[in-house]
N, C-alpha and C positions, 0 to 999 in steps of 0.2 A: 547581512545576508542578501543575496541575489533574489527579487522578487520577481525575478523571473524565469522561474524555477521550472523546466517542462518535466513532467510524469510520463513516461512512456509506456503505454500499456496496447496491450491485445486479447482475444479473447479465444476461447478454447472448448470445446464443445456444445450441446444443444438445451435448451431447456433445464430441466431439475439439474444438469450434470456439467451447464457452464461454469466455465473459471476463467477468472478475470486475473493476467499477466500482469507484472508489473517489473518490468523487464531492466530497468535501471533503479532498481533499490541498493547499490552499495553506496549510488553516488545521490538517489534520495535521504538515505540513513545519514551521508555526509553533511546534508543539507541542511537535515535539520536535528547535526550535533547529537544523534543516538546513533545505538547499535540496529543489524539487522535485525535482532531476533528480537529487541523492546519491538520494533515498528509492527512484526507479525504478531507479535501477543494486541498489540493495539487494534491490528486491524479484526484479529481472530474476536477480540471482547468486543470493542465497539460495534460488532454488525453481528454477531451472536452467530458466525460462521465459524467454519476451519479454514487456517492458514497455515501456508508449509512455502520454506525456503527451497531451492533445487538452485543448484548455483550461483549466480548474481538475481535469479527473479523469484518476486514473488508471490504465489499459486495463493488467491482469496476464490473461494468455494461462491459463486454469483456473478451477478451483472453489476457491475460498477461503471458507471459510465460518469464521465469527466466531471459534473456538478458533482456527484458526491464526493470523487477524490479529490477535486477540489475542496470543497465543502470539511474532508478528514485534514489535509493538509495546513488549513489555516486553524485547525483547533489545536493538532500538533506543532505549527509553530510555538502557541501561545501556552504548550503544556511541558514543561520536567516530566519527561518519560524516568521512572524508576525502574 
C-alpha cells in the first residue's frame, strides 16, 4: 500500500449542522481494500454520527479535521472491515 495516501476533504455548513466531505472515498475504499458503504458504516459507528454516501463523497455529520481522519485511517488500515 501507498503510505502516502492523501484524504481529500471539505466542510459544509455551520455549527451543530457542519458536515465533513470527504470527497475522494472511491479511491479511499480502494486504498484500503473495502467497499464504500463498509467505510460509511465505519465512520457512522466509530464517531457515533450519521453518514451517507452522495456520489463519490462522503457526507460524516461533524468536524473532522485531519488528526482524526488521520488518526481513523491508520486503525482502518490495521482492521478487516466485515
Amino acid at each position: 500500500m501507498n503510505s502516502n495516501f492523501e484524504v481529500n476533504f471539505c466542510y459544509y455548513g455551520m455549527r451543530e449542522t457542519l458536515v465533513t466531505h470527504i470527497t475522494n472515498l472511491t479511491e479511499l475504499a480502494s486504498y484500503l481494500s473495502t467497499t464504500p458503504d463498509k467505510l460509511r458504516r465505519y465512520f457512522a459507528e466509530r464517531l457515533n454520527t450519521s453518514a451517507k454516501i452522495e456520489g463519490k463523497t462522503l457526507k460524516v455529520k461533524g468536524l473532522l479535521i485531519k488528526p482524526i481522519i488521520n488518526e481513523i485511517i491508520d486503525e482502518l488500515n490495521g482492521v478487516c472491515l466485515e
